[in-house]
C-alpha distance (Angstrom), angle and dihedral (degrees) to the residues before:
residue distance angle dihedral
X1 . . .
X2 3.91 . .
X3 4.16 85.2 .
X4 3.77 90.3 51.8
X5 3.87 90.8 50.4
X6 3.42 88.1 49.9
X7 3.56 103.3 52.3
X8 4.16 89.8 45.0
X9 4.06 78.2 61.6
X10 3.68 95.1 42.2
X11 4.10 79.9 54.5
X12 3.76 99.5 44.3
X13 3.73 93.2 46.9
X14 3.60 89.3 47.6
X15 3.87 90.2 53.5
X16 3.58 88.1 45.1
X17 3.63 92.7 59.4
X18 3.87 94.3 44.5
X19 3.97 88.5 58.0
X20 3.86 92.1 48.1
X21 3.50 87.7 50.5
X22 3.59 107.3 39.9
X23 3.60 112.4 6.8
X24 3.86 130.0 85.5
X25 3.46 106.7 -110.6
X26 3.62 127.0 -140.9
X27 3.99 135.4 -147.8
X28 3.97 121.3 -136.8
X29 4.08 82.5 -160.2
X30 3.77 129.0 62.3
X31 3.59 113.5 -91.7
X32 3.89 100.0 -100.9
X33 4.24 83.4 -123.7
X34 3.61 94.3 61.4
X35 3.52 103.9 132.2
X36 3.31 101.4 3.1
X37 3.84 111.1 128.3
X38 4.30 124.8 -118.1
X39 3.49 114.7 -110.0
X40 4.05 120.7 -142.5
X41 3.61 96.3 -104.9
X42 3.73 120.2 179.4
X43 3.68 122.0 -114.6
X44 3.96 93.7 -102.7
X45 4.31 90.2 43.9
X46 3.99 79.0 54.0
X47 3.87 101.8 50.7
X48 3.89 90.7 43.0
X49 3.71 95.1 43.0
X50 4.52 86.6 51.3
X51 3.75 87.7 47.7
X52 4.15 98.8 55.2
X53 4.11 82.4 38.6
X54 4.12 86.2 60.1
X55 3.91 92.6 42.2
X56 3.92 84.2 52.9
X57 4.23 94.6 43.1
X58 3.53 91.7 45.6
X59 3.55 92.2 46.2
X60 4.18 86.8 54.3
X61 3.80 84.5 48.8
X62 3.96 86.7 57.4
X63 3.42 96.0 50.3
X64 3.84 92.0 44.8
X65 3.85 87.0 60.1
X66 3.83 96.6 44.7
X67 3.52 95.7 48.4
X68 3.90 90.6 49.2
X69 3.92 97.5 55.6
X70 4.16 85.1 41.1
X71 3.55 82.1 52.0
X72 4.29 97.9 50.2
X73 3.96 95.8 41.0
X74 4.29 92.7 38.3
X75 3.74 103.5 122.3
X76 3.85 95.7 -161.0
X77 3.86 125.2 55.4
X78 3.03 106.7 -137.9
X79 3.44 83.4 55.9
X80 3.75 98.6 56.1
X81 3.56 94.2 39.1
X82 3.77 89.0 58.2
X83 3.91 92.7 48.9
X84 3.86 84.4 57.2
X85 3.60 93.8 53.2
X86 3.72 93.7 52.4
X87 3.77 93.5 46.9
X88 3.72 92.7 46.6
X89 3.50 83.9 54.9
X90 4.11 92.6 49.8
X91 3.43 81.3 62.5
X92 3.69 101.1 66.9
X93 3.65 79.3 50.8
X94 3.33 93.7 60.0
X95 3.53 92.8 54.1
X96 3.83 97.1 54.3
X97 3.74 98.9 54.9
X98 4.16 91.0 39.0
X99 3.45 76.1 59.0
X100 3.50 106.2 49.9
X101 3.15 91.5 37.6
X102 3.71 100.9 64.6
X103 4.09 84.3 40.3
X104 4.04 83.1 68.1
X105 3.55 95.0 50.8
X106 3.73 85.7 -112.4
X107 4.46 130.0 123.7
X108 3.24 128.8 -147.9
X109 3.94 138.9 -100.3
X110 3.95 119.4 -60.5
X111 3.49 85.3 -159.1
X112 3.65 93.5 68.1
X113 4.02 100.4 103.4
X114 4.12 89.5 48.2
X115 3.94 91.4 50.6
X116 4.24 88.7 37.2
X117 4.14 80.6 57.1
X118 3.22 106.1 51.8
X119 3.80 96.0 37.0
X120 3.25 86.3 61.1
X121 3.80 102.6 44.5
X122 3.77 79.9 59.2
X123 3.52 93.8 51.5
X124 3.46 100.5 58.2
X125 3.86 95.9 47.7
X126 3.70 92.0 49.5
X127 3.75 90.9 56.4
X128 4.20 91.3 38.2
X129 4.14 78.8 62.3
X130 3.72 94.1 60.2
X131 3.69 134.0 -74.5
X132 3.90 95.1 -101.2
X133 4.19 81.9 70.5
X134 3.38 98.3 42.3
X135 3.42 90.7 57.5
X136 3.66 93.4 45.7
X137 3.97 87.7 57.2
X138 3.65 81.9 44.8
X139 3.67 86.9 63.9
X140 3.55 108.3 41.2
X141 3.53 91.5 49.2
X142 3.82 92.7 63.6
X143 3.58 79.2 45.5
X144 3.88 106.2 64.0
X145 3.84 80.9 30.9
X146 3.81 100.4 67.9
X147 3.93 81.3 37.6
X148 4.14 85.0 66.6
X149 3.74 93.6 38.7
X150 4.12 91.4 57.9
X151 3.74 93.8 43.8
X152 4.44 89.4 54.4
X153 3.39 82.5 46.7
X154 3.73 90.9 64.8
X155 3.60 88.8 32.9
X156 3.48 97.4 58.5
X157 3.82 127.5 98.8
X158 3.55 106.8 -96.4
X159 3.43 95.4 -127.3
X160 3.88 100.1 54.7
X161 3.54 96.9 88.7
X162 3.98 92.9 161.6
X163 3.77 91.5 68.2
X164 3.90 91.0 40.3
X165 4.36 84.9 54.5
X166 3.72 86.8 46.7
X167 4.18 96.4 45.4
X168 3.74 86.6 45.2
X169 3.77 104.5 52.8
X170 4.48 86.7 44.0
X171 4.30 82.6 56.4
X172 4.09 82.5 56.9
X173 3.27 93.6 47.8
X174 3.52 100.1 40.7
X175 3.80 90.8 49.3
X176 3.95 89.1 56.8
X177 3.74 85.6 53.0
X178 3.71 93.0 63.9
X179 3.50 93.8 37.7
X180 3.33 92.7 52.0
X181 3.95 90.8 50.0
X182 3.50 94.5 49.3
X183 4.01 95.8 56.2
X184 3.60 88.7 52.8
X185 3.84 90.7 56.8
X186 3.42 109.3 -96.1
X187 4.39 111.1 -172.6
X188 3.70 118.3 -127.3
X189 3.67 113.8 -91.4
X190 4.07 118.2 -123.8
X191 3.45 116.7 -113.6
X192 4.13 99.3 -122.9
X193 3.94 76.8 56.4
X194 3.70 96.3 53.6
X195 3.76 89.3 47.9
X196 3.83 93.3 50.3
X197 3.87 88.6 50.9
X198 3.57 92.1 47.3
X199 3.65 92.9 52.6
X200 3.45 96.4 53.9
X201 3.37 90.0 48.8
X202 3.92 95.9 59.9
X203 4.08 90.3 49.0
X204 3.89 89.9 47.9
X205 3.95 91.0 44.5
X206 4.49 85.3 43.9
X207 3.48 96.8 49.7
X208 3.58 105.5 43.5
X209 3.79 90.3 44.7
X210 3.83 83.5 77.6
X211 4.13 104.7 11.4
């Protein structure tokens, strides 16, 4: 019995990963930009506004990933049922920068299924360790996430105040997320481990920039 609930994961995860990946996604929420008007950027504000947009949707597709192998290896419910919620909620993220994106005449990252693969590869050992460590990459996560998010926001053109409303209401979220992780016990994270993350980070945040 325990295999077959395990393979119906295995199969929901992978379905999971297919939508991220090739599906459009949708948002239950207004997108934060709703109603917020264009502003006459200039060809160059455009391209560079679309390029910190991809950073931030493949960043959401990252998280989507990690939270769905935390979410198949999590030993405790609660647990798992709380990495669900946050990647449901990555989702609506996904949909806001998609979004934008396109608005800016931009695309997003081919590089998406290589960083959705390892993201989740790292997911699923993080949880296999124990749930206390999942969380805690749960939390830093959100952590050098809302880090990105306030350094676009100074980034941005000043102008483009429907990417700023968008970048904004992700840092609330993303806050939550840690929150949220922390309450339910997340462990410390090593330093070395911090570093790695970071690193990864900066070649994921490099490379999509451009790719």
């Amino acid at each position: 019995m325990k295999s077959l609930f395990t393979l119906d994961r295995l199969i929901t995860e992978f379905d999971t990963g297919l939508r991220t990946l090739l599906a459009k996604p949708h948002s239950q929420r207004a997108h934060p930009d709703a109603g917020v008007a264009e502003a006459a950027l200039t060809a160059p504000e455009k391209k560079h506004a679309s390029a910190l947009m991809r950073i931030n949707h493949t960043g959401e597709v990252c998280a989507q990933a990690l939270y769905s192998g935390q979410a198949l290896t999590a030993r405790d419910v609660a647990t798992s049922r709380a990495m669900q919620q946050a990647a449901r909620e990555e989702t609506e993220h996904l949909a806001w920068c998609e979004t934008r994106i396109h608005q800016l005449g931009g695309r997003t990252s081919v590089l998406n299924p290589l960083f959705y693969a390892g993201s989740f590869a790292l997911g699923t050992i993080a949880g296999a360790l124990g749930d206390k460590w999942s969380l805690g990459f749960l939390e830093e996560t959100e952590k050098q996430v809302g880090a990105h998010l306030a350094s676009h926001l100074d980034q941005l053109p000043e102008s483009d105040n429907k990417s700023r409303k968008i970048i904004e209401q992700m840092q609330i979220d993303e806050a939550k997320h840690a929150h949220d992780a922390k309450q339910y016990g997340a462990a410390e994270l090593p330093a070395p481990i911090k570093f790695c993350m970071k690193q990864a980070s900066k070649l994921m945040t490099t490379s999509t920039y451009y790719f």
